[in-house]
N, CA, C and O atoms as CSV, one atom per row, in Angstrom:
chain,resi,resn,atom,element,x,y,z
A,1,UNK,N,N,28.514,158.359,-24.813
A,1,UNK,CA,C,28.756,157.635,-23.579
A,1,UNK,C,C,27.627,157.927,-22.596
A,1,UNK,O,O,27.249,159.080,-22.387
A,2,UNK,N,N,27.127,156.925,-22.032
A,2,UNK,CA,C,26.024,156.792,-21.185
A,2,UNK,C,C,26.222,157.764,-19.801
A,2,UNK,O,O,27.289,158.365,-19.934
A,3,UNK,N,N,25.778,158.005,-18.943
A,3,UNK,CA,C,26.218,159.182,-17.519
A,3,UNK,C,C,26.325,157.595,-16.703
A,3,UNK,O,O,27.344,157.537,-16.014
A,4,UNK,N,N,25.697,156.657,-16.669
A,4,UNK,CA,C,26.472,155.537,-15.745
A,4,UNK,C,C,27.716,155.062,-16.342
A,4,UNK,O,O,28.376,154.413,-15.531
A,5,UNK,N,N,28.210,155.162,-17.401
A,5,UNK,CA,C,29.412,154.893,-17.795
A,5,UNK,C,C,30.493,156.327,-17.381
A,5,UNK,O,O,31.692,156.365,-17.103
A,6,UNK,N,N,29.761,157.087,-17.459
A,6,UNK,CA,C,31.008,158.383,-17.122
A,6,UNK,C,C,31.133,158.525,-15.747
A,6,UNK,O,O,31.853,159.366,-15.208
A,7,UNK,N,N,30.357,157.614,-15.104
A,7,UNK,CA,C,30.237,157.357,-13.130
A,7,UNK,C,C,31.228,156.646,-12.905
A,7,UNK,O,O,32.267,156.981,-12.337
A,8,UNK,N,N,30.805,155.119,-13.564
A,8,UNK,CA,C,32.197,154.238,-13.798
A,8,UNK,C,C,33.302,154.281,-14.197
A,8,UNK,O,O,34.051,153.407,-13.763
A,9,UNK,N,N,33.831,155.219,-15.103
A,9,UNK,CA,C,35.005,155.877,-15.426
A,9,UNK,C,C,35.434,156.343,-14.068
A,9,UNK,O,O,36.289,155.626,-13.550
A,10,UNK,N,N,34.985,157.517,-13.279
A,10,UNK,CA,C,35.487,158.317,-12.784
A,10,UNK,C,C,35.689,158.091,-10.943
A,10,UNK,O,O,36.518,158.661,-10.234
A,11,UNK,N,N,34.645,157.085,-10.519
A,11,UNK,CA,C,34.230,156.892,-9.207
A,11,UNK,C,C,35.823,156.147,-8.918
A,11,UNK,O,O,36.580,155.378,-9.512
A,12,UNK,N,N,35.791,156.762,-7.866
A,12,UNK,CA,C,36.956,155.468,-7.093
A,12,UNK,C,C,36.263,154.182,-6.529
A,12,UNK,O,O,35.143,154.211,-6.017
A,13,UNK,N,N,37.018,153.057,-6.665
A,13,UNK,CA,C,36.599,151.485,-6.318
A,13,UNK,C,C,36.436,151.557,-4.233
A,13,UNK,O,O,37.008,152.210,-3.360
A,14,UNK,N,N,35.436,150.584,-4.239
A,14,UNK,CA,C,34.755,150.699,-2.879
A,14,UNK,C,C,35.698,150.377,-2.297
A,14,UNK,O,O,36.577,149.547,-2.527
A,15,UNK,N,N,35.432,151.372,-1.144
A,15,UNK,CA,C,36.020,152.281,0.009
A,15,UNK,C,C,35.731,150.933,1.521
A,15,UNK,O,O,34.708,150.256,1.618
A,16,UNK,N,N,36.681,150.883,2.302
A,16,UNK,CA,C,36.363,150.121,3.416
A,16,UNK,C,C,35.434,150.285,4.512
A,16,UNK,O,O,35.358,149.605,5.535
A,17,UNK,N,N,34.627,151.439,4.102
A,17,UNK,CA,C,33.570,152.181,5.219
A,17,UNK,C,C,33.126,151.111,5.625
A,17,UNK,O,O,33.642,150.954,6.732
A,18,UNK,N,N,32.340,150.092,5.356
A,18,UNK,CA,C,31.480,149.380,5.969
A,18,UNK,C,C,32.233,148.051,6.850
A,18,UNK,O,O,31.738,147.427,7.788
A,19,UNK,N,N,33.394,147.884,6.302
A,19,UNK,CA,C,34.200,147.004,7.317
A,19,UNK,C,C,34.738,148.027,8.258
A,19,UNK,O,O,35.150,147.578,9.327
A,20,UNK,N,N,34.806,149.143,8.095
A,20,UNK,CA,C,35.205,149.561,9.541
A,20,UNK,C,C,33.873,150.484,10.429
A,20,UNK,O,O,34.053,151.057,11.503
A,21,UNK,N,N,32.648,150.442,9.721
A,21,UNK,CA,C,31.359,150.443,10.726
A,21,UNK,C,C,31.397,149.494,11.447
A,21,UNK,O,O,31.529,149.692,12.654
A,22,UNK,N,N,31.255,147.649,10.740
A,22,UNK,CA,C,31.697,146.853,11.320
A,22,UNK,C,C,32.062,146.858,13.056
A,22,UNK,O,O,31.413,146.881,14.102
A,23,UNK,N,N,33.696,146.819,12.593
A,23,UNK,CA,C,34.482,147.145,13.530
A,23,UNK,C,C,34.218,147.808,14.890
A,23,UNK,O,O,34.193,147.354,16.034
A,24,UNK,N,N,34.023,149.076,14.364
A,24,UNK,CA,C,33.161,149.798,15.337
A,24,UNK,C,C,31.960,149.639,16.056
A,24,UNK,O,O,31.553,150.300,17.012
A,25,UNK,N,N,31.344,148.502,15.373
A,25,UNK,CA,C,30.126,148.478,16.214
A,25,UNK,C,C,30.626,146.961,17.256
A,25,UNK,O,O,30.116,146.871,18.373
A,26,UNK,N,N,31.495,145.994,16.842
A,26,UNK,CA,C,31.522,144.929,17.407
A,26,UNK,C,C,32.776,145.383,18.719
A,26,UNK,O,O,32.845,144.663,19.716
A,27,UNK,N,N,33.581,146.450,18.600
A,27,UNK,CA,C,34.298,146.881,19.812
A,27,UNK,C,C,33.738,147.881,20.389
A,27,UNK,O,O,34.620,148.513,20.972
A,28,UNK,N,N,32.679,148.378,20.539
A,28,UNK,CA,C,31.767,149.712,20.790
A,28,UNK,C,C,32.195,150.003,22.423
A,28,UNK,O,O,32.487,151.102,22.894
A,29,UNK,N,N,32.141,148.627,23.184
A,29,UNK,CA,C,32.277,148.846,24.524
A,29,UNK,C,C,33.797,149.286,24.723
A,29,UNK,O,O,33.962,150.501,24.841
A,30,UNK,N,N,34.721,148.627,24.768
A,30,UNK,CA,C,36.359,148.972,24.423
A,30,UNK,C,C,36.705,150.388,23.972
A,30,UNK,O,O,37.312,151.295,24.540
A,31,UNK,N,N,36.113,150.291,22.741
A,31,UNK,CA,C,36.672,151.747,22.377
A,31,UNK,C,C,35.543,153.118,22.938
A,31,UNK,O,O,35.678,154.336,22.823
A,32,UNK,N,N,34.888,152.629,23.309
A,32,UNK,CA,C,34.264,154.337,24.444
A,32,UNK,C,C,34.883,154.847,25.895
A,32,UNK,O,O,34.793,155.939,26.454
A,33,UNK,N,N,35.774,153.202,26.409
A,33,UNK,CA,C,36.472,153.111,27.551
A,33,UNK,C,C,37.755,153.703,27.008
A,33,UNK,O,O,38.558,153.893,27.921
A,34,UNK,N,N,38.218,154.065,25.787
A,34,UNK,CA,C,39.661,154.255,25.476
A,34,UNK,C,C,39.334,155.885,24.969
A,34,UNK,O,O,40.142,156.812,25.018
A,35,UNK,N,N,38.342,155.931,24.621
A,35,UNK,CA,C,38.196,157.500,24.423
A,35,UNK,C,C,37.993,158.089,25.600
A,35,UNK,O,O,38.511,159.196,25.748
A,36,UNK,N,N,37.234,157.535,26.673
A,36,UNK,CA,C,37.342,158.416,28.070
A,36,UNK,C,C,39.190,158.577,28.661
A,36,UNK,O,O,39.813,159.584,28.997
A,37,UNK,N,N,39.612,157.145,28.586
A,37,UNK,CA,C,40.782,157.258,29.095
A,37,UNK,C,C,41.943,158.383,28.090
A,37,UNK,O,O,42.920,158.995,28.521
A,38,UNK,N,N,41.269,158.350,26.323
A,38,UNK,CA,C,42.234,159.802,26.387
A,38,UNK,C,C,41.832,161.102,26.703
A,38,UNK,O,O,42.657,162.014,26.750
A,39,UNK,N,N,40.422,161.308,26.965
A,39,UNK,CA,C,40.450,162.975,27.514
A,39,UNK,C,C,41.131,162.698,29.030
A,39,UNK,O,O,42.244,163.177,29.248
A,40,UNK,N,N,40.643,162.141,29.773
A,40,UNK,CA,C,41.471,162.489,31.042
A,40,UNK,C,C,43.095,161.909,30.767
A,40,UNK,O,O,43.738,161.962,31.815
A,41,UNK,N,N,43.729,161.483,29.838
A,41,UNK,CA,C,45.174,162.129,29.732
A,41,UNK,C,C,45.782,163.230,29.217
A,41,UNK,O,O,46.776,163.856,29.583
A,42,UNK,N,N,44.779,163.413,28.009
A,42,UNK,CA,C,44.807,164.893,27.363
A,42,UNK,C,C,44.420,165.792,28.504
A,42,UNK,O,O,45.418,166.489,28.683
A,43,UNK,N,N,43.532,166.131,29.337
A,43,UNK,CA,C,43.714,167.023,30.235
A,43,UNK,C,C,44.108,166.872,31.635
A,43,UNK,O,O,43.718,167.617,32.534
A,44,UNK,N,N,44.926,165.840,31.789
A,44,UNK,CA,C,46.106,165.572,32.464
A,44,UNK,C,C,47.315,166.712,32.106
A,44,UNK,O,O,47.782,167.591,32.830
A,45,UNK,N,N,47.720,166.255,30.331
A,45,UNK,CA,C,48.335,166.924,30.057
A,45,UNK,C,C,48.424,168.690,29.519
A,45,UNK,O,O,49.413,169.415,29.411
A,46,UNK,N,N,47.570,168.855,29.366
A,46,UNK,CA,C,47.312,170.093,29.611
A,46,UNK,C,C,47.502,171.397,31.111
A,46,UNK,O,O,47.900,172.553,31.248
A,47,UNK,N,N,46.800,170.041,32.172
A,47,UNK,CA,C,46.964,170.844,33.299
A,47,UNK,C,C,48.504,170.932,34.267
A,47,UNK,O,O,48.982,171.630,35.161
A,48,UNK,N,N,48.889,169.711,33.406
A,48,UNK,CA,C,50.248,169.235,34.218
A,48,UNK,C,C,51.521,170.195,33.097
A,48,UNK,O,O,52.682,170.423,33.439
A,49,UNK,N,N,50.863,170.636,31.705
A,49,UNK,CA,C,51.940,171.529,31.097
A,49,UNK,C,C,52.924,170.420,30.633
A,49,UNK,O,O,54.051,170.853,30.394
A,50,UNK,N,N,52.731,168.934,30.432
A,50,UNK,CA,C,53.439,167.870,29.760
A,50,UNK,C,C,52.743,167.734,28.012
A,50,UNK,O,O,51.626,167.595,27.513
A,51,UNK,N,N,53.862,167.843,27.630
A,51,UNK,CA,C,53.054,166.825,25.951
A,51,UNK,C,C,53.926,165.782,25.946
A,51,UNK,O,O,54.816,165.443,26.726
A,52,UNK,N,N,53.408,165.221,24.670
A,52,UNK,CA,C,53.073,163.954,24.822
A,52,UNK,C,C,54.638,162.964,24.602
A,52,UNK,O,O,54.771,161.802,24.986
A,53,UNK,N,N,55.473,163.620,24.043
A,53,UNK,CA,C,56.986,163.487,24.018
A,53,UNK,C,C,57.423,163.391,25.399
A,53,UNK,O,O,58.314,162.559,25.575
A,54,UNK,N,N,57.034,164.019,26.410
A,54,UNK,CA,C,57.713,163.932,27.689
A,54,UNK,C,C,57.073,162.996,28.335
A,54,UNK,O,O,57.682,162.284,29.134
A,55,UNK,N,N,55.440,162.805,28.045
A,55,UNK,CA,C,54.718,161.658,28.675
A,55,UNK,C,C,55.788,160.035,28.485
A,55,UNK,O,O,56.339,159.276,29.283
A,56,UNK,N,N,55.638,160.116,26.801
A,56,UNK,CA,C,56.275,158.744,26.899
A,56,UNK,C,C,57.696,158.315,27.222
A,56,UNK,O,O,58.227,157.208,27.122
A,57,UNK,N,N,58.301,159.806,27.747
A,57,UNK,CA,C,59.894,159.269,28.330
A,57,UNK,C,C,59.039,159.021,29.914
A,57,UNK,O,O,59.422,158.140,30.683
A,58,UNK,N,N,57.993,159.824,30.203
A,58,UNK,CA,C,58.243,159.091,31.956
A,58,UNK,C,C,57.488,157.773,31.764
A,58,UNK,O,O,57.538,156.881,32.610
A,59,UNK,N,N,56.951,157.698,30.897
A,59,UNK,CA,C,56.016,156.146,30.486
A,59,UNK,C,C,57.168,154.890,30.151
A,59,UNK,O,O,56.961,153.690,30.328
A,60,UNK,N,N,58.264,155.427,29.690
A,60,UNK,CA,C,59.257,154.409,28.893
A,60,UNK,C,C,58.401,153.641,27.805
A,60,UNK,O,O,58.102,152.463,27.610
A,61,UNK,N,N,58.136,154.894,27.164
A,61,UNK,CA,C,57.370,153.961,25.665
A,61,UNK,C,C,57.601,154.817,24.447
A,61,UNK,O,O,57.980,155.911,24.866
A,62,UNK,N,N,57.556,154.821,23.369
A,62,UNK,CA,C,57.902,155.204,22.215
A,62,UNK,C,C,56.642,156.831,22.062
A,62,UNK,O,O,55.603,156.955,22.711
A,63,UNK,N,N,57.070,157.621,21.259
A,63,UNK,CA,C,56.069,158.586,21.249
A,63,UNK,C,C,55.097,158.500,20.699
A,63,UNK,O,O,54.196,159.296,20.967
A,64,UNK,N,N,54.864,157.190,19.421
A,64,UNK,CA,C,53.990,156.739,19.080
A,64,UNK,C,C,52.942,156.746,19.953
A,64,UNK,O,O,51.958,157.486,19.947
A,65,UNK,N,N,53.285,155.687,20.856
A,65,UNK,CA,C,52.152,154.604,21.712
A,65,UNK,C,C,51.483,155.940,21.966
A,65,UNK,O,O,50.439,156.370,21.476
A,66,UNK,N,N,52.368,156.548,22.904
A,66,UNK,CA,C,51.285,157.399,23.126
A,66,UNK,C,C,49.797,158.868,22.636
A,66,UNK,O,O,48.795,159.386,23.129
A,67,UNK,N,N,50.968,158.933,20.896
A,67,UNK,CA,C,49.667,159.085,20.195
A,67,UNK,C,C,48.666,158.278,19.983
A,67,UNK,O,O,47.465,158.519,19.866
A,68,UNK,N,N,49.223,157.347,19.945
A,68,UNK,CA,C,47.724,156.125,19.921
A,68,UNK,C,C,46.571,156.228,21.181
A,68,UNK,O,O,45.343,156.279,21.243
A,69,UNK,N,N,47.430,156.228,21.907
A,69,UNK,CA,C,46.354,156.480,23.232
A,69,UNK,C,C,45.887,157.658,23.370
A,69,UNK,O,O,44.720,157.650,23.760
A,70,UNK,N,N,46.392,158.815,23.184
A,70,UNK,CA,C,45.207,159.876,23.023
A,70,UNK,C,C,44.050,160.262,21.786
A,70,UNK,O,O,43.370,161.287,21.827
A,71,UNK,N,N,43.982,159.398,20.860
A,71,UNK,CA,C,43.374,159.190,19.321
A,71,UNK,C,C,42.213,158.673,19.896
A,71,UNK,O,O,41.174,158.816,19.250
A,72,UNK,N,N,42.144,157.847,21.457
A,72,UNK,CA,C,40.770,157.146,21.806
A,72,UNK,C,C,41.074,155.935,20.831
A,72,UNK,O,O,40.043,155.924,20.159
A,73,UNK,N,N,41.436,155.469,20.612
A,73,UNK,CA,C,41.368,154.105,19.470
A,73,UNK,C,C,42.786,153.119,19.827
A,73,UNK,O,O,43.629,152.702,19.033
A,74,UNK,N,N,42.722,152.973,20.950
A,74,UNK,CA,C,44.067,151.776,21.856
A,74,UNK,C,C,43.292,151.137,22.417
A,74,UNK,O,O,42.413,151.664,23.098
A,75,UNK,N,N,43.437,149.561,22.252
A,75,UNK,CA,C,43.114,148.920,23.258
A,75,UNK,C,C,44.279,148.605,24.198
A,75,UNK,O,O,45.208,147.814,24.036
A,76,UNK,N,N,43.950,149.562,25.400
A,76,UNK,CA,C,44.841,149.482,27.197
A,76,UNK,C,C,44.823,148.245,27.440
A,76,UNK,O,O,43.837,147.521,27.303
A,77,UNK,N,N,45.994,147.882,27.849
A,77,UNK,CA,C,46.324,146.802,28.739
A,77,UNK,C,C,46.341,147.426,30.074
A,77,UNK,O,O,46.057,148.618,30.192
A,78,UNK,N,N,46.715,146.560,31.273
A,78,UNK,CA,C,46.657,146.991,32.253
A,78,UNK,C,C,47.733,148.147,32.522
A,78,UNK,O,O,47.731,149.308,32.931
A,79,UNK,N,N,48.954,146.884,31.918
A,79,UNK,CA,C,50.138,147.827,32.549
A,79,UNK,C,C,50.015,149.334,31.691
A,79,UNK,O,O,50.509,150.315,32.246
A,80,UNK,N,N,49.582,149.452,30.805
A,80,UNK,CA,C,49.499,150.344,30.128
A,80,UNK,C,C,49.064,151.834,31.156
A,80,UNK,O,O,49.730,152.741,31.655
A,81,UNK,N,N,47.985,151.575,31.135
A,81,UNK,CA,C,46.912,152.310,32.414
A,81,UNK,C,C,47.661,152.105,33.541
A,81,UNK,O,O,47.824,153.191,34.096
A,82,UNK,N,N,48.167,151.254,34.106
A,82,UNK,CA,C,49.580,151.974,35.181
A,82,UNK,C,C,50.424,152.918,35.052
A,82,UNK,O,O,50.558,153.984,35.652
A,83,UNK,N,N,51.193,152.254,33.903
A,83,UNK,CA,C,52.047,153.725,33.453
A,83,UNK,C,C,51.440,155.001,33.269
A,83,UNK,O,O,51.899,156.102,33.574
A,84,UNK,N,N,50.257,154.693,32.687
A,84,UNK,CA,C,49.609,156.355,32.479
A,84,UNK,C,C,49.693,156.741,33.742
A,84,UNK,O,O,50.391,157.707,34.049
A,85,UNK,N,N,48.875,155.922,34.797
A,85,UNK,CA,C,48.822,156.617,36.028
A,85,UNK,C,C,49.826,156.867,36.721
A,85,UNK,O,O,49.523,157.659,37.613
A,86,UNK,N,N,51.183,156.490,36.750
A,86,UNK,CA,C,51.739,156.749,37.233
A,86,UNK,C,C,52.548,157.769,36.948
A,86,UNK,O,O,52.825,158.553,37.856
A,87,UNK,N,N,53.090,157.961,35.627
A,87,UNK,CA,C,53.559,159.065,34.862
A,87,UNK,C,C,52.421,160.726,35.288
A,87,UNK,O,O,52.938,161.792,35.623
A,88,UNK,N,N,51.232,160.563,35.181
A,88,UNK,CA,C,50.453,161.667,35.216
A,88,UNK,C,C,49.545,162.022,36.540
A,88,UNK,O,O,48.706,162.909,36.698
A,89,UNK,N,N,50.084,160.872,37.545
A,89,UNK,CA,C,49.963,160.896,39.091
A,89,UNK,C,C,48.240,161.446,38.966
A,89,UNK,O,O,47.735,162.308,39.685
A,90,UNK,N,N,47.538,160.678,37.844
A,90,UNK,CA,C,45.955,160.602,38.217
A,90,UNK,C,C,45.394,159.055,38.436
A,90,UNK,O,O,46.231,158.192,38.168
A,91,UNK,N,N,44.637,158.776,38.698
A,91,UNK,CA,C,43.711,157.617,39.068
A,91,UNK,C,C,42.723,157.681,37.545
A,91,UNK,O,O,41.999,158.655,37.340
A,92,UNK,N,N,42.818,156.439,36.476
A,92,UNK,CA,C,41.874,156.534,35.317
A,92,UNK,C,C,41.000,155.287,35.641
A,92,UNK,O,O,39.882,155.193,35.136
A,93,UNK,N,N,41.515,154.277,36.519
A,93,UNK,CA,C,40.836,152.789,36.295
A,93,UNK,C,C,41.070,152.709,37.410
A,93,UNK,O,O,42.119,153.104,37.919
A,94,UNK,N,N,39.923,152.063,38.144
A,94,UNK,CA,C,39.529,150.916,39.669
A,94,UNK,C,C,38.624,149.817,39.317
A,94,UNK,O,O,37.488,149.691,38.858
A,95,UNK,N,N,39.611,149.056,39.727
A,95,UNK,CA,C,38.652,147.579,39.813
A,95,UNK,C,C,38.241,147.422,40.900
A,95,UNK,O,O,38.958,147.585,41.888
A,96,UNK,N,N,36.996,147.071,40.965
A,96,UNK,CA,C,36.462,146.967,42.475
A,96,UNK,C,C,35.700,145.403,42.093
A,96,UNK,O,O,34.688,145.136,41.444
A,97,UNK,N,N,36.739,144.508,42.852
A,97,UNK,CA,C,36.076,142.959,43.227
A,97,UNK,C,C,35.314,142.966,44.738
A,97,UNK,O,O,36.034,142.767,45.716
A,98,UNK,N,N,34.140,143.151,44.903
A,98,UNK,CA,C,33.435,142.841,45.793
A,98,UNK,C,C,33.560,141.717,46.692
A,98,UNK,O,O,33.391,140.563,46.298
A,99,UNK,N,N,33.916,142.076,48.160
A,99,UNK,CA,C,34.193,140.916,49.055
A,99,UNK,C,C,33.768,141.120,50.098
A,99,UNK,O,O,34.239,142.064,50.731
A,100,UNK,N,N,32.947,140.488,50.548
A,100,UNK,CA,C,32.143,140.453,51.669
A,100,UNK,C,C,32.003,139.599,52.658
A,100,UNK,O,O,31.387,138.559,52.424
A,101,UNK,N,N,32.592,139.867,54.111
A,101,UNK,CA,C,32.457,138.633,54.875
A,101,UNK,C,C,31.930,138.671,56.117
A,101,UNK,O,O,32.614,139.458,56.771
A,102,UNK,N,N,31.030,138.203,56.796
A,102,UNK,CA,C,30.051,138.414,58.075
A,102,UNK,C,C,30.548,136.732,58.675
A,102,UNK,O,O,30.632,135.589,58.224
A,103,UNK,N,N,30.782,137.444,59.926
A,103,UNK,CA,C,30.623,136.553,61.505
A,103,UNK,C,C,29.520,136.253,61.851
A,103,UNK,O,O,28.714,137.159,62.060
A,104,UNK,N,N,29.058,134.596,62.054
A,104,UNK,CA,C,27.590,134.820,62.601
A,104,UNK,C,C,28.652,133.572,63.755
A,104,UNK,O,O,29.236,132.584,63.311
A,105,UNK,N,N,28.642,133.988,65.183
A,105,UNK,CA,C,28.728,133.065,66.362
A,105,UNK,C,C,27.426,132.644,66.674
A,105,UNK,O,O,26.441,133.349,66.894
A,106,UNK,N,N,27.526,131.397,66.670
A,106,UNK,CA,C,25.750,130.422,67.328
A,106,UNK,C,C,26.066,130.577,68.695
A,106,UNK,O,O,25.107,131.107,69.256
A,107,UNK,N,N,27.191,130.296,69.641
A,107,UNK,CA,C,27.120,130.337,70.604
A,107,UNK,C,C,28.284,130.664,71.443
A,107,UNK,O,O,29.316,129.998,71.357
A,108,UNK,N,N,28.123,132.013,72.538
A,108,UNK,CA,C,29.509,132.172,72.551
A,108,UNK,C,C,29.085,131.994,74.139
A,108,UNK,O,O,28.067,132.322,74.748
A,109,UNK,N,N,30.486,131.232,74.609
A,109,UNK,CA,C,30.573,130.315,76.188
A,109,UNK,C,C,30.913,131.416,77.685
A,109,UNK,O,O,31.797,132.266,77.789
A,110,UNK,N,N,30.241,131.157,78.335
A,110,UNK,CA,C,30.605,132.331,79.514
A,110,UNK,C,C,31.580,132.053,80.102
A,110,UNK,O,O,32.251,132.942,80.628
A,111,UNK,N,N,31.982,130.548,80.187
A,111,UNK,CA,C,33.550,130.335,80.972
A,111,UNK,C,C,34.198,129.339,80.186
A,111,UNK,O,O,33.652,128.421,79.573
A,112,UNK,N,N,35.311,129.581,80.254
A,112,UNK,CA,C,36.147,128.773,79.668
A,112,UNK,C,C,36.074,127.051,79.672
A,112,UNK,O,O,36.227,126.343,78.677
A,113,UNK,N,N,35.770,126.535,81.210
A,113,UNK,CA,C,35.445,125.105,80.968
A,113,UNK,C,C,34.283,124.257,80.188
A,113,UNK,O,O,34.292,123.071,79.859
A,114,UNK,N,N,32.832,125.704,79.918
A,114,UNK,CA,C,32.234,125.647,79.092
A,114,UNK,C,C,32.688,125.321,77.456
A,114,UNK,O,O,31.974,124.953,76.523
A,115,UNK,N,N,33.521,125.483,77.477
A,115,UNK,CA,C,33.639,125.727,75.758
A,115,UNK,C,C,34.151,124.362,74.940
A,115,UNK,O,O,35.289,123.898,74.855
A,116,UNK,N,N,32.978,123.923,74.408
A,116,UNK,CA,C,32.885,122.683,74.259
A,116,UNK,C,C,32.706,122.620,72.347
A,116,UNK,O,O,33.441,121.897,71.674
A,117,UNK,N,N,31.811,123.346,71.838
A,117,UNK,CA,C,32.002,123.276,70.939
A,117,UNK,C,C,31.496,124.692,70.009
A,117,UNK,O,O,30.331,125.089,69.983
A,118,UNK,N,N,32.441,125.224,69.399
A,118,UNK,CA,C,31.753,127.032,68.680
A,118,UNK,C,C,32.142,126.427,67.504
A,118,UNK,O,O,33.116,125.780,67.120
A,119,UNK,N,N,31.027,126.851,67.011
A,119,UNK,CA,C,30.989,126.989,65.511
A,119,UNK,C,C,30.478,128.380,64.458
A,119,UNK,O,O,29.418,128.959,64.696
A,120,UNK,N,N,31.200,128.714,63.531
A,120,UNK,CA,C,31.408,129.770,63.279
A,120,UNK,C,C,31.175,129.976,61.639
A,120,UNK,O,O,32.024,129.637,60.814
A,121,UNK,N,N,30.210,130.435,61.378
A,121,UNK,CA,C,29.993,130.359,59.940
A,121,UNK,C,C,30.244,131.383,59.490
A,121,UNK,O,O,30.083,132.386,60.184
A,122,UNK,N,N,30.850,131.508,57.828
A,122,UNK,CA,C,31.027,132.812,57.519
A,122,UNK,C,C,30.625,132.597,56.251
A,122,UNK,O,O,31.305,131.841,55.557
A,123,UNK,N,N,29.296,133.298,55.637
A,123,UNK,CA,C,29.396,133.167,54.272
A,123,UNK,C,C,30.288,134.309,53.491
A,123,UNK,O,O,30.532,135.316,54.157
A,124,UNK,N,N,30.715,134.267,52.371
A,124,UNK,CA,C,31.765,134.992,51.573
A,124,UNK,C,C,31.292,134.703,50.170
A,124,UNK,O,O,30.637,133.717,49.834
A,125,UNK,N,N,31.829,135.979,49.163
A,125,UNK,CA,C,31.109,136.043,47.913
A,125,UNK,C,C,32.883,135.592,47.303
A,125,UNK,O,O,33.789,135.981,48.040
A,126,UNK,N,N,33.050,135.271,46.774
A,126,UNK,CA,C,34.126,135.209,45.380
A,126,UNK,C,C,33.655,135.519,43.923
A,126,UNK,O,O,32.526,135.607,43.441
A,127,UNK,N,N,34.934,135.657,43.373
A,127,UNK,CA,C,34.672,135.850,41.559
A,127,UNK,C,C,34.800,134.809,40.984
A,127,UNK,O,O,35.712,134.061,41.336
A,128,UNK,N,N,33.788,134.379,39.754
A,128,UNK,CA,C,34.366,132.935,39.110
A,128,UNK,C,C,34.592,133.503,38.229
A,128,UNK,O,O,34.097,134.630,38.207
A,129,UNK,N,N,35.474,133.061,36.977
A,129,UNK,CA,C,35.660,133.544,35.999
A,129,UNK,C,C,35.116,134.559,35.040
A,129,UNK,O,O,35.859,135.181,34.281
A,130,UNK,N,N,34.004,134.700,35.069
A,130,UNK,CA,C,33.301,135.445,34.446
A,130,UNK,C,C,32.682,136.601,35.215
A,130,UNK,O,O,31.887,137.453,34.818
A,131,UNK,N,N,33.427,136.372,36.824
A,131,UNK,CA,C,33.190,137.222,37.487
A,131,UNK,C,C,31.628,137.877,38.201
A,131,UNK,O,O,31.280,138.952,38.688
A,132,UNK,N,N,31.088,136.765,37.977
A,132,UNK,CA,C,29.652,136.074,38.586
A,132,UNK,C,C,30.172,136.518,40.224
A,132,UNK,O,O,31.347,136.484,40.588
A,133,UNK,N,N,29.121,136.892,41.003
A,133,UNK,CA,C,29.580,136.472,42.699
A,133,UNK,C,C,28.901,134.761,42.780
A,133,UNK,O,O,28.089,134.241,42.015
A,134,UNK,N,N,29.423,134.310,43.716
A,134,UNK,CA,C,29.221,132.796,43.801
A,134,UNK,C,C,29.090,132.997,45.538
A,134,UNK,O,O,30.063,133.397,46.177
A,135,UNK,N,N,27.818,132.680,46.184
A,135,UNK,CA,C,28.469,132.604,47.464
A,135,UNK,C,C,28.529,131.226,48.092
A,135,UNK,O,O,27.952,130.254,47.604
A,136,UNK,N,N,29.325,131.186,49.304
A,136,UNK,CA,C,29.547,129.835,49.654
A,136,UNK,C,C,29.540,130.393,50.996
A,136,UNK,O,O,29.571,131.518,51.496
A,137,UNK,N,N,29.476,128.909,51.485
A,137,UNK,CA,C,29.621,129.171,53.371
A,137,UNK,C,C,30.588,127.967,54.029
A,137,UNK,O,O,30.600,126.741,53.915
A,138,UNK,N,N,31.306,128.837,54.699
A,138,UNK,CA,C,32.184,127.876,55.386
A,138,UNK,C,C,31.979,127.260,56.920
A,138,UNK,O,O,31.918,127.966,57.926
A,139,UNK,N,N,31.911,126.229,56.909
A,139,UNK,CA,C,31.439,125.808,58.066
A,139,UNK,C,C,32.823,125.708,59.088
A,139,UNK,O,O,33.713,124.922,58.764
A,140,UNK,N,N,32.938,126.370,60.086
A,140,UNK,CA,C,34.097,125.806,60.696
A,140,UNK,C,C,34.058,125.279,62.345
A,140,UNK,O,O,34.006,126.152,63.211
A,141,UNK,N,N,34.083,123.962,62.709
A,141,UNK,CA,C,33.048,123.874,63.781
A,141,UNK,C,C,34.961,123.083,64.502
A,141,UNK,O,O,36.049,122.932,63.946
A,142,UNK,N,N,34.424,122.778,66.006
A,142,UNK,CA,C,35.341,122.426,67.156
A,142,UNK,C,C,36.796,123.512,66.822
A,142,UNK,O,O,37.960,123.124,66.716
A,143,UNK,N,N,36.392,124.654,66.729
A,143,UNK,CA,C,38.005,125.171,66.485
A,143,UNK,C,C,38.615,125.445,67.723
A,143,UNK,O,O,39.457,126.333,67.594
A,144,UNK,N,N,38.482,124.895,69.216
A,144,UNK,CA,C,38.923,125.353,70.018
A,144,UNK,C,C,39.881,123.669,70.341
A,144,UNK,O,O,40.665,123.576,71.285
């Protein structure tokens, strides 16, 4: 018998490594955000003297879930990351939507019978879907 035949005898049939390199490389961003979010619950729980059985009774979730979430390999929903935070009274996630709004007065009237016409622009940023800033300006003129 040949030594590539006594390979083929004996090797086990291919292994899923490369579909789950895959994997890993096409969720890379997701799952580095879920491994941060389990060390700071793991040393949540550590400092707070909770495991992970008591986490998911103040979580109201199965004891599973919450091995999953400290494994680093959960994709969090929001409410998810609420409950954590709220159960382990830390802060893991802030969304910060940027909003910005400036007063520009063209002309402001010294007496009241003066006041004929103010106009008041304010430009402001919003989110579009993709969470682009978009700015716009609002014109708002005779508001008196």
């Amino acid at each position: 018998m040949l030594d590539l035949d006594k390979l083929n005898k004996i090797s086990t049939p291919d292994t899923i490594w490369r579909k789950d390199a895959t994997y890993r490389q096409e969720n890379r961003d997701w799952l580095q955000k879920s491994a941060k979010v389990a060390l700071i619950v793991l040393r949540a729980l550590k400092d707070q003297s909770i495991n992970q059985k008591d986490l998911a009774e103040l979580m109201g979730v199965k004891p599973q879930q919450v091995n999953k979430i400290v494994k680093g390999k959960e994709n969090l929903t929001l409410e998810t990351i609420c409950k954590l935070e709220n159960a382990l009274n830390v802060k893991i996630a802030e969304i910060n939507i940027p909003f910005t709004t400036e007063f520009v007065v063209e002309s402001i009237p010294t007496k009241k019978q003066d006041i004929k016409h103010i106009s008041t622009i304010i430009p402001f940023k919003y989110p579009i879907y993709d969470f682009e800033l978009t700015e716009s300006i609002c014109d708002f003129r005779d508001a008196v």
